[in-house]
N, C-alpha and C positions, 0 to 999 in steps of 0.2 A: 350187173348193171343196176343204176338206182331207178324209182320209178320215184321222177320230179312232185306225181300229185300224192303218192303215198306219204303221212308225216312219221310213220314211223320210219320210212327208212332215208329221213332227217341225219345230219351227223349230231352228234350229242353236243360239241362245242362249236359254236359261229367261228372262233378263231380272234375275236375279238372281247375287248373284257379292260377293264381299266383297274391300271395298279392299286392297290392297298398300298397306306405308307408304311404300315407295317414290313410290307415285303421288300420296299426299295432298300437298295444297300447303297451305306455309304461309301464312297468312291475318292480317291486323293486323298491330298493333304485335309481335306474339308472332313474329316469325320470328327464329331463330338466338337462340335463348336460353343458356341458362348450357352445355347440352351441344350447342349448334351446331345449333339447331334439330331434333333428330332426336326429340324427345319431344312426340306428337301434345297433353300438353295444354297449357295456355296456363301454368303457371308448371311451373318444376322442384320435384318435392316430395324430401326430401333429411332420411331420416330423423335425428333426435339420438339424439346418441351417449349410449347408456347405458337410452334410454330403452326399457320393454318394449315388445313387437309383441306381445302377446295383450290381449285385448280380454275386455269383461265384457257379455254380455248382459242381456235386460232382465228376463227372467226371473231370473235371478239375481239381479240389486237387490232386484227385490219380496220373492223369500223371506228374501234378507237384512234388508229392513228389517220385514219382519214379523218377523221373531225377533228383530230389536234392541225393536223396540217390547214385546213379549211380557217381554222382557228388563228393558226400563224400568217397565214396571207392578209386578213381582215387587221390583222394588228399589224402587220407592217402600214397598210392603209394609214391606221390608226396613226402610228410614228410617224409619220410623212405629213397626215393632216397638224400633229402637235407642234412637229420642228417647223412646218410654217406657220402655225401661230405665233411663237415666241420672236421667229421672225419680223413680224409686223410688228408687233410689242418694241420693237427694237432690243433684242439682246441679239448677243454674238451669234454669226453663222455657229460658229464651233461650240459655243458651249449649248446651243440650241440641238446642235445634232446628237450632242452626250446626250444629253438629256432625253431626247428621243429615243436613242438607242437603252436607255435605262428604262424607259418605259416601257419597249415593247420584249425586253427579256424578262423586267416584273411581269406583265401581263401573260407571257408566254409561261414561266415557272407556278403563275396559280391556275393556268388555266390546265398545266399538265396534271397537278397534281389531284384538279376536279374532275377532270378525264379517268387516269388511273383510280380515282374513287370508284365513278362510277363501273369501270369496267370491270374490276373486284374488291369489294370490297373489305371481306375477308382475307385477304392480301397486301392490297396495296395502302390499303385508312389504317394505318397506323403512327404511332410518333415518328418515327426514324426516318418514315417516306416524306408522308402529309407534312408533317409540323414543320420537316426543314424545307419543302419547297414552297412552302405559303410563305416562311417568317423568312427565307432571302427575296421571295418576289415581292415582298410589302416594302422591306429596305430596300428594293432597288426603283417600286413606286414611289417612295417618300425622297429616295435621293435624287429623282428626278424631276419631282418640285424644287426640291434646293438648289440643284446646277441650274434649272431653266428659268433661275431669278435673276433680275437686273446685276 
């Protein structure tokens, strides 16, 4: 029998001890992959080029898209106050409500795309995001001046 406070008669190995990658063996179809086998997982991951390494939590979506939403209810206001304006102006119910409606999907498309900035920017500020939803929410501000003319 052991005596617990004696350390010699400790066992010599805990039983515990973390692999060397030397020791791990390759296993399946996955041996000697694209870097010769030396990558414990089963495909090589091989970041693209260009693309960001910062990542967006999920806290961060939620407050974003809660202030896009906050954002959308205020601009429907918005359309609602515009298409009666144009109304008193006397132009057409109908081309008054296009014109509303053009305004608050421009307003909506720059405010997303100022949203997504801010929520990464590392991510999302780039040409492909930013540049196309500013430059159709600006074409659908300016086509909204033009329907809501006499």
């Amino acid at each position: 029998m052991q005596n617990p406070k004696d350390p010699a008669s400790a066992p010599a190995d805990p039983g515990f001890r973390l692999p060397s990658a030397a020791s791990a063996p390759a296993v399946g179809p996955f041996k000697g992959g694209a870097n010769g086998g030396t990558s414990p997982l089963p495909i090589d991951i091989v970041p693209v080029e260009g693309m960001p390494v910062t990542d967006t939590s999920t806290r961060d979506l939620a407050i974003g898209g809660a202030v896009f939403l906050v954002l959308l209810i205020g601009f429907f206001f918005v359309r609602n106050a515009y298409v009666h304006h144009l109304v008193v102006k006397r132009v057409a119910p109908s081309s008054a409500g296009s014109a509303g409606w053009l305004m608050f999907v421009g307003l909506s498309l720059v405010s997303a795309a100022g949203v997504l900035a801010v929520i990464n920017p590392g991510k999302f500020l780039t040409m492909a995001v930013t540049a196309t939803l500013v430059l159709i929410g600006l074409i659908a501000i300016i086509a909204a001046l033009f329907v809501g003319r006499r």
